[in-house]
C-alpha positions as CSV (number, residue, x, y, z in Angstrom):
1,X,0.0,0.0,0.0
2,X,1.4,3.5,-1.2
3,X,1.8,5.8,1.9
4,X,0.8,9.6,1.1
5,X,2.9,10.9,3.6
6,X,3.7,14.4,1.4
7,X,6.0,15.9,3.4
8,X,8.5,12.7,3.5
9,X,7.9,11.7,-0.1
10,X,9.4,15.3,-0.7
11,X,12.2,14.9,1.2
12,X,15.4,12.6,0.9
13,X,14.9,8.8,2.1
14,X,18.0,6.8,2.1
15,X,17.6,3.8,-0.4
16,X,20.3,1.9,0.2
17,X,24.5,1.7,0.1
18,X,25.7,2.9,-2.9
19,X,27.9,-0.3,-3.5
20,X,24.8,-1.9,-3.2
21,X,23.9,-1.1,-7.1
22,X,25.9,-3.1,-9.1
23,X,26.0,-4.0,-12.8
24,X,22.4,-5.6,-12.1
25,X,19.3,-3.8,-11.6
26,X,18.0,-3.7,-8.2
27,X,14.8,-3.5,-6.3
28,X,13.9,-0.6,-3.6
29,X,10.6,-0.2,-1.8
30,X,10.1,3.4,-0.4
31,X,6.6,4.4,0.9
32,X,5.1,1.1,-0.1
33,X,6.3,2.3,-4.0
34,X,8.6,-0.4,-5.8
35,X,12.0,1.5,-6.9
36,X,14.2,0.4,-9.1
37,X,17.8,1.1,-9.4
38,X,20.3,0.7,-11.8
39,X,23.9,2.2,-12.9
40,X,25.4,3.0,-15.7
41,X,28.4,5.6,-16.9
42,X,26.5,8.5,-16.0
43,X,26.0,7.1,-12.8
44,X,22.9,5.8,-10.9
45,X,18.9,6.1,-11.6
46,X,16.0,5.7,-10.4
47,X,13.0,4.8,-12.0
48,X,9.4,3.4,-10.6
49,X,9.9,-0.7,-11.0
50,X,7.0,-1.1,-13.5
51,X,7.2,-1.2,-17.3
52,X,4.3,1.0,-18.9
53,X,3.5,-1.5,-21.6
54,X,2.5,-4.7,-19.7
55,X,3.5,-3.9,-15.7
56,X,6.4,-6.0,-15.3
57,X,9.2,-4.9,-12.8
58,X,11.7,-3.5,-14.4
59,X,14.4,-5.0,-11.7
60,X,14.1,-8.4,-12.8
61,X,15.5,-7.0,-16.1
62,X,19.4,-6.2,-17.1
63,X,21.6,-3.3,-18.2
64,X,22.8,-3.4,-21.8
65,X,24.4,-0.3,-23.4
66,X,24.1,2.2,-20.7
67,X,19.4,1.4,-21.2
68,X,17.5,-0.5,-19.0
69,X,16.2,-3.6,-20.6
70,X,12.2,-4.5,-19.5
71,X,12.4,-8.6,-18.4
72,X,9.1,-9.1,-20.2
73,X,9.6,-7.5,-23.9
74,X,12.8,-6.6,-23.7
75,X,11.5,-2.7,-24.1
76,X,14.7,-0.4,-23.3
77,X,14.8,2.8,-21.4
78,X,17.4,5.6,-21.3
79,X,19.2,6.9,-17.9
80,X,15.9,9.8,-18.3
81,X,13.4,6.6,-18.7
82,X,12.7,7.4,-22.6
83,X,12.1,4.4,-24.2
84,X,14.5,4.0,-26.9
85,X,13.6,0.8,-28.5
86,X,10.6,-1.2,-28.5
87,X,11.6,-5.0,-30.8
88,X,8.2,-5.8,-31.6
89,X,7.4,-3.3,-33.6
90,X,8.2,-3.3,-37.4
91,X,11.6,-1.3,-38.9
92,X,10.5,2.6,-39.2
93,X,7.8,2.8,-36.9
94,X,8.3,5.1,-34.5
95,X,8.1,4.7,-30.9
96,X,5.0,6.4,-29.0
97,X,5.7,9.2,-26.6
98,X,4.3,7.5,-23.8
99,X,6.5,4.9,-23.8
100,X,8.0,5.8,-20.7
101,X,9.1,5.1,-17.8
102,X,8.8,7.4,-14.5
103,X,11.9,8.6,-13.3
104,X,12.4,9.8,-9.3
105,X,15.2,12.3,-8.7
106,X,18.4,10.4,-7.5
107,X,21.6,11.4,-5.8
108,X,24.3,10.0,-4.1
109,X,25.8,11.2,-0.7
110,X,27.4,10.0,2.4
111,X,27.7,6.7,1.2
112,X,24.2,5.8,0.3
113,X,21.6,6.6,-3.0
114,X,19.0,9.0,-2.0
115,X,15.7,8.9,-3.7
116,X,13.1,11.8,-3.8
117,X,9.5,10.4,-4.6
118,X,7.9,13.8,-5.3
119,X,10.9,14.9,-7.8
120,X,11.2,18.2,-6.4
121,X,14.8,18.2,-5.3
122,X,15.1,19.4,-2.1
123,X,18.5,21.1,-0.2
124,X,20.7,18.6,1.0
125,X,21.5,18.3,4.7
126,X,24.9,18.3,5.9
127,X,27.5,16.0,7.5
128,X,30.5,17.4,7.3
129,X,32.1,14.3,9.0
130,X,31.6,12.4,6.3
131,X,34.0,14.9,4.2
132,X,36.9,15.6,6.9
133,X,40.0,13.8,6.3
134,X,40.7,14.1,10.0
135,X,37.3,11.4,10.2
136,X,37.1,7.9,9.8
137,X,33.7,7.1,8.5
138,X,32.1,3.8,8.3
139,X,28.4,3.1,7.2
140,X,26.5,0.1,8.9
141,X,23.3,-1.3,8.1
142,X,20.8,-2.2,6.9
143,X,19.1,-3.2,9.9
144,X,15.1,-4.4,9.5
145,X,12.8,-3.1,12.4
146,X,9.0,-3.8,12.8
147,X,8.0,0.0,13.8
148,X,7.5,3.4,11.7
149,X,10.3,5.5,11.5
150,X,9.3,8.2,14.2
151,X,10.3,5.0,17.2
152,X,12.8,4.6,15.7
153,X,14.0,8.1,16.0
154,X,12.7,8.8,19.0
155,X,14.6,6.0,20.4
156,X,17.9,6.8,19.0
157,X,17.3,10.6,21.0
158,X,16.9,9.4,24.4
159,X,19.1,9.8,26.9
160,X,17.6,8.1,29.8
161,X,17.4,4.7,28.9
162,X,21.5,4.0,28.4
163,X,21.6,3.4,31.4
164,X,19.2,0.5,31.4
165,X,19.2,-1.1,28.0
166,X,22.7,-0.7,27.5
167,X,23.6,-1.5,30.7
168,X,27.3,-2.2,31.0
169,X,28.1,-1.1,27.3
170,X,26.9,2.9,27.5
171,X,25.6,3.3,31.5
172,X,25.4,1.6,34.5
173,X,22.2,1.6,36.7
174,X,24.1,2.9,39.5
175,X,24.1,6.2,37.7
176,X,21.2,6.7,35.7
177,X,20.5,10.5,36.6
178,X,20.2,13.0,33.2
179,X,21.5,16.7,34.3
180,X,19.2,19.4,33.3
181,X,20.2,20.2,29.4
182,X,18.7,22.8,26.8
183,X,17.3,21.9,23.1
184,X,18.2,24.9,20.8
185,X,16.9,26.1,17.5
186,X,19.3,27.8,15.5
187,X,18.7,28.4,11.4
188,X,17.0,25.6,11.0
189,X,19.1,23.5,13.1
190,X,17.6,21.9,16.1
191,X,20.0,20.7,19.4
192,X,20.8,19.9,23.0
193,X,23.5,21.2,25.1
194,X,25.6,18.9,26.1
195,X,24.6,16.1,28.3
196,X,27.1,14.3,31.2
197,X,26.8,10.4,30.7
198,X,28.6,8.3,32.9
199,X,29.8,5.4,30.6
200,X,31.5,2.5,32.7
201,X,33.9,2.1,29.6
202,X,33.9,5.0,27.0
203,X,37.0,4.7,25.1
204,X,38.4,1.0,25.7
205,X,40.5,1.8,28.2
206,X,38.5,0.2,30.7
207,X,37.9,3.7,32.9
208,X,34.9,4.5,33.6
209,X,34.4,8.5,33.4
210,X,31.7,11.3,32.4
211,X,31.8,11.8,28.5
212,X,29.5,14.4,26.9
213,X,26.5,13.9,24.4
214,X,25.2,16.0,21.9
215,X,22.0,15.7,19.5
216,X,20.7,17.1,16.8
217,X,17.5,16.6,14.9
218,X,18.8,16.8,10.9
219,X,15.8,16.0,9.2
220,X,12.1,14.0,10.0
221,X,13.8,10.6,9.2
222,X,17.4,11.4,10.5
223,X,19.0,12.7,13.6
224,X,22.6,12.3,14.8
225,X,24.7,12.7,18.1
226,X,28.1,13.5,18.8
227,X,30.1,11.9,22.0
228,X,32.8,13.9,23.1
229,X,35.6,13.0,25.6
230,X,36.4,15.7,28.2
231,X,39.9,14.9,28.3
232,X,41.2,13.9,25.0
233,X,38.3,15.8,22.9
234,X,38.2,12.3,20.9
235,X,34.9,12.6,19.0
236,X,32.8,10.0,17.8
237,X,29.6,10.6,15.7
238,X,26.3,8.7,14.1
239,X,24.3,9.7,12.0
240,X,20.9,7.7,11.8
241,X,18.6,7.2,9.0
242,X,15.4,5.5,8.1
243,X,14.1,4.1,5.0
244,X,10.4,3.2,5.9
245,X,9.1,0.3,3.8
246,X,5.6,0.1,4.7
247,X,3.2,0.9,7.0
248,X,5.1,-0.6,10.6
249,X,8.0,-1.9,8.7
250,X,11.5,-0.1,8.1
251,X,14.9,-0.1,7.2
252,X,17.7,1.7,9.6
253,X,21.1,2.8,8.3
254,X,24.1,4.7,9.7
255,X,26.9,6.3,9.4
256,X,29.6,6.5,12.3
257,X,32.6,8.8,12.2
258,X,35.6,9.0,14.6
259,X,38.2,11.6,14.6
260,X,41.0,9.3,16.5
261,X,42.1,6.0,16.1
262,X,39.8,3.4,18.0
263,X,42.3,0.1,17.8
264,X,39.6,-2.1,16.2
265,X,38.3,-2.6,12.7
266,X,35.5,-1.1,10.5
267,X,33.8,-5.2,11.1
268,X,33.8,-5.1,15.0
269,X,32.8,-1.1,15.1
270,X,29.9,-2.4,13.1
271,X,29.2,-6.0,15.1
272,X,29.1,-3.4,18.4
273,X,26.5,-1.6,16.7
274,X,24.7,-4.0,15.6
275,X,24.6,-5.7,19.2
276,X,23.3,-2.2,20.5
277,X,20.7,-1.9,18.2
278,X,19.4,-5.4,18.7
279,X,19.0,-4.3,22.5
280,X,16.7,-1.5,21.2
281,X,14.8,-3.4,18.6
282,X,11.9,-5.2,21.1
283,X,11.7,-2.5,23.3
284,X,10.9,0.0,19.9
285,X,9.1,-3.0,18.3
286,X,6.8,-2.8,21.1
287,X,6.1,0.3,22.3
288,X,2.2,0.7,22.5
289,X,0.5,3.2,21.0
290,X,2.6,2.3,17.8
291,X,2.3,5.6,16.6
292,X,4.6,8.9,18.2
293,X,1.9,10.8,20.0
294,X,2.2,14.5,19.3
295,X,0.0,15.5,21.8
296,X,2.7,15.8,24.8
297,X,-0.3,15.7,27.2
298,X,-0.5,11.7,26.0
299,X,2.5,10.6,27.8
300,X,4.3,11.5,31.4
301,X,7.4,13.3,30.2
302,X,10.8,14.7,32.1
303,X,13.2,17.1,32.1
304,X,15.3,14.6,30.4
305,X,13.0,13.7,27.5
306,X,13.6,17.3,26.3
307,X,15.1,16.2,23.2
308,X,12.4,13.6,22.1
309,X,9.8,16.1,23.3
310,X,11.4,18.6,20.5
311,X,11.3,15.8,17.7
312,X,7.5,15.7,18.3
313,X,7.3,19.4,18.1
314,X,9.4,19.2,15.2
315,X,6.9,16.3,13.4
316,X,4.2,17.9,13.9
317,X,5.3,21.7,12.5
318,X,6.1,19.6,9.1
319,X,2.9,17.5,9.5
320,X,4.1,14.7,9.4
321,X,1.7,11.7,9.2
322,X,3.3,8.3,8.7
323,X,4.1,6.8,12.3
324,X,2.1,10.1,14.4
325,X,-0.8,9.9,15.8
């Protein structure tokens, strides 16, 4: 089922890795739309996977001279979706203008292909991490989670529950107080001070010490935080994003950036990761109601939840739909 969520069809969803598209077409679904991808020497595309003469998806098909071949009639289409040959038809006929296929605007950044559904190619955010030399960047995902994006999100922005969930890993029971922090907005960017976190283990040296959090709301289906040692101002970053599939069903993908060296490989950065995640996923997968209330008079919040309280603010100015209730 197509989700009409306007204001995230019109912005940037991640699609996948970009070394995910390889010399085969592949398939997407974004929204509940079918997406297919494909690359060729001017680089990747994305085109809605349905061919307009009999419906057949056009990722079960193949890439021959730069066009994407249709599976079904072998019906080619350009890198713009112009259909540029069509065999059955007899030498000298010409090919009808509607032979077409529908083309979504495409970019890659950061490490992944971003699709916009609405084709009305929108600014696009920054993570200047990604860029600086001084940064070692390494993307992670995809990860599958049975919730809407805004959970998801949400989960990622609170503070409080490190202690808990991650208990041993990123807190410690024993100190589970939040200090009294500030979200700011400034043009267009929306953030917290920087919040004390008592981490039993924060940079492998097996010292347990106050290290200092900071998040930032980027866009509806991405956020980030920075985690900043006091004492060596070692700096380490993620940047989370959603792909939502369909209606309760998503995809989450990262990116993680350090600006010093960490002594272990891009594989066990990534297996850590995915191990924290994995402790998030039932709680997220089971939060009742499933949708983010918006009305902050629905759940008991704290001082603490200042962050997640601003992502709801921030949801409901766009009106967004998908995952709100």
């Amino acid at each position: 089922m197509i989700i009409n969520d306007t204001v995230l069809r019109s912005d940037w969803i991640v699609a996948c890795k970009i070394e995910d598209v390889k010399e085969e077409p592949i398939q997407v679904v974004i929204m509940g739309e079918r997406v297919v991808l494909f690359r060729n020497e001017q680089g990747i595309h994305a085109f809605k996977d349905l061919c307009i003469h009999r419906g057949a998806a056009l990722s079960l098909g193949c890439v021959k001279d730069g066009n994407l071949v249709c599976p079904y009639h072998g019906w080619e289409y350009d890198s713009e979706g112009t259909c540029t040959s069509i065999p059955q038809l007899p030498e000298g006929k010409s090919i009808p203008l509607k032979a077409k296929a529908i083309k979504y605007t495409c970019r890659t950044e950061y490490g992944f292909v971003w699709i916009n559904l609405e084709n009305n190619n929108p600014e696009f955010f920054s993570f200047p991490e990604f860029n600086d030399s001084s940064y070692r960047n390494i993307l992670w995902g995809p990860q599958e989670v049975n919730a809407n994006p805004p959970r998801i999100v949400e989960n990622f922005l609170d503070v409080g529950h490190l202690s808990f969930i991650h208990e041993g890993f990123l807190g410690v029971p024993e100190h589970p107080e939040i200090g009294d922090y500030d979200v700011h907005t400034d043009g267009g960017r929306i953030f917290s001070d920087e919040i004390v976190i008592y981490q039993p283990d924060p940079d492998g040296t097996g010292v347990a010490k106050d290290v200092y959090y900071t998040y930032e709301i980027v866009r509806p289906l991405s956020v980030r935080f920075t985690k900043r040692d006091p004492d060596t101002d070692n700096k380490m970053t993620i940047l989370l994003t959603i792909l939502p599939i369909a209606e309760g069903k998503s995809i989450a993908y990262g990116i993680m950036s350090f600006n010093y060296e960490t002594g272990t490989s891009d594989q066990e950065i990534i297996d850590f990761q995915d191990m924290i995640f994995a402790q998030d996923k039932p709680i997220v997968e089971n939060q009742k109601p499933e949708d983010l209330p918006l009305d902050l008079q629905v759940e008991l919040s704290l001082k603490c939840d200042r962050m997640s309280i601003a992502y709801r603010k921030y949801l409901k100015s766009l009106g967004v739909t998908l995952g709100t209730e």
